[in-house]
C-alpha atoms as a printed R data frame, in Angstrom:
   type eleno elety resid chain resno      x      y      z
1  ATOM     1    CA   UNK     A     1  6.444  1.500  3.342
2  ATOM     2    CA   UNK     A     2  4.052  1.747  6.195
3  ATOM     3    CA   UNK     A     3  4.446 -1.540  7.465
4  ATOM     4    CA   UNK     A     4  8.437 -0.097  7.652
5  ATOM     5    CA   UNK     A     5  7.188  3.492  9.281
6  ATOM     6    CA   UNK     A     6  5.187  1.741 12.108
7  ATOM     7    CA   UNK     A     7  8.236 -1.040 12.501
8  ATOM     8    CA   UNK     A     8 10.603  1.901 13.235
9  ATOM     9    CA   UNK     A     9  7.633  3.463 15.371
10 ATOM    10    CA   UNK     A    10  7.021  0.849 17.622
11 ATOM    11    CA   UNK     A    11 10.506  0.242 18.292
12 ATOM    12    CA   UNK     A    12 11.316  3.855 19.165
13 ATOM    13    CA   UNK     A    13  8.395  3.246 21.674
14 ATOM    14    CA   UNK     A    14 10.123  0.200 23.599
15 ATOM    15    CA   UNK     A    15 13.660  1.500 23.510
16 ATOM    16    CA   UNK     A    16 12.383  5.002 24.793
17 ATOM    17    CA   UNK     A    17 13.321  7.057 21.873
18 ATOM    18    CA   UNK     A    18 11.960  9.462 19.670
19 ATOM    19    CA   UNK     A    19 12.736 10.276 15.560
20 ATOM    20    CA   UNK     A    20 13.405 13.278 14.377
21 ATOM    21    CA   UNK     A    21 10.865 14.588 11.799
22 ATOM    22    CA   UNK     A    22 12.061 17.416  9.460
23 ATOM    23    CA   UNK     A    23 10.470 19.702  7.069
24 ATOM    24    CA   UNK     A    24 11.939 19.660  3.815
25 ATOM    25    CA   UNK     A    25 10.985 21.922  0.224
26 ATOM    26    CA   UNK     A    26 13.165 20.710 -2.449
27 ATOM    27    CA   UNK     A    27 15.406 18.429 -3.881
28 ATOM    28    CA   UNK     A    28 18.392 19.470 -1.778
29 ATOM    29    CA   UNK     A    29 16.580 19.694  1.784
30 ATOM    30    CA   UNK     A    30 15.445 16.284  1.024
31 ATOM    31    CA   UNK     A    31 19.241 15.053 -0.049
32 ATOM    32    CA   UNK     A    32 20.597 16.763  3.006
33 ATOM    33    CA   UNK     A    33 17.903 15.178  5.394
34 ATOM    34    CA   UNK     A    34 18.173 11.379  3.677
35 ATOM    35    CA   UNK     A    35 22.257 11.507  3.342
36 ATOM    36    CA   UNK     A    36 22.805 12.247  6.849
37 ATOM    37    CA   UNK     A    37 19.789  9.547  8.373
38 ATOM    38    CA   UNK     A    38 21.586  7.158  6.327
39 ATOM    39    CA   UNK     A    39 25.021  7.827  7.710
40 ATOM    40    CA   UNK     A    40 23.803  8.086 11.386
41 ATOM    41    CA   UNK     A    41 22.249  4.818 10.547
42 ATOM    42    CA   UNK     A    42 18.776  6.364 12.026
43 ATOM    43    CA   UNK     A    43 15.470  6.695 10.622
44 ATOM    44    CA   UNK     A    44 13.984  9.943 10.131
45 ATOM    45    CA   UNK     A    45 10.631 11.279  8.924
46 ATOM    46    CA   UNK     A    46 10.761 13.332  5.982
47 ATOM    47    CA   UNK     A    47  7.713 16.011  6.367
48 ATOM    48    CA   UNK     A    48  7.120 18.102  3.125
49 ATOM    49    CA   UNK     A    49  4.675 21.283  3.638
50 ATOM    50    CA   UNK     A    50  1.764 21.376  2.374
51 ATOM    51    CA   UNK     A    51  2.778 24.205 -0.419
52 ATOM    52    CA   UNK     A    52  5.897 21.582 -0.959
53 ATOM    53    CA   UNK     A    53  3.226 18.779 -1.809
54 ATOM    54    CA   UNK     A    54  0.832 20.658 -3.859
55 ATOM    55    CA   UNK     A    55  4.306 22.841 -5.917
56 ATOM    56    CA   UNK     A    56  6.007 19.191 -6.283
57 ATOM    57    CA   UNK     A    57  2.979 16.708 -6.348
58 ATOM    58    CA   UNK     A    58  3.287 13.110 -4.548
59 ATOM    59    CA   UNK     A    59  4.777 11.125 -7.091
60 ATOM    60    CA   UNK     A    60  8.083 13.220 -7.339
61 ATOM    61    CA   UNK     A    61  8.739 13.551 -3.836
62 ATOM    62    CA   UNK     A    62  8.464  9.955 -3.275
63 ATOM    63    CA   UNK     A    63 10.520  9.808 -6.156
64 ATOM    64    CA   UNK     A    64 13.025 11.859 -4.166
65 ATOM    65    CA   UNK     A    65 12.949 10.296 -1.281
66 ATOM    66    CA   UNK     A    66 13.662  7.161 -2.435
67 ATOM    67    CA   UNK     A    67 16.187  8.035 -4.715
């Protein structure tokens, strides 16, 4: 996964572009944020709070992420 997040990083860098990071809280934010990444055909970077984090723990937003 990090190997992936610096890939799509560094190649923002050398085409001069940026990706959009938004702040999600539950399962639908995260749905919303992943569904329409995938059918731009852009990354994104999902950014849970920290409230988000501790309420849902790690494991289950990865979980949700990846879905």
């Amino acid at each position: 996964m990090a190997n992936l997040f610096k890939y799509h990083l560094q190649k923002a860098r050398r085409e001069s572009r940026s990706i959009a990071a938004f702040n999600v809280f539950n399962m639908q934010s995260i749905r919303g944020v992943v569904e329409a990444a995938e059918e731009a055909g852009q990354p994104v970077i999902v950014q849970p709070s920290v409230g988000t984090v501790k309420r849902l723990g790690v494991e289950t937003l990865y979980a949700m992420i990846e879905g």
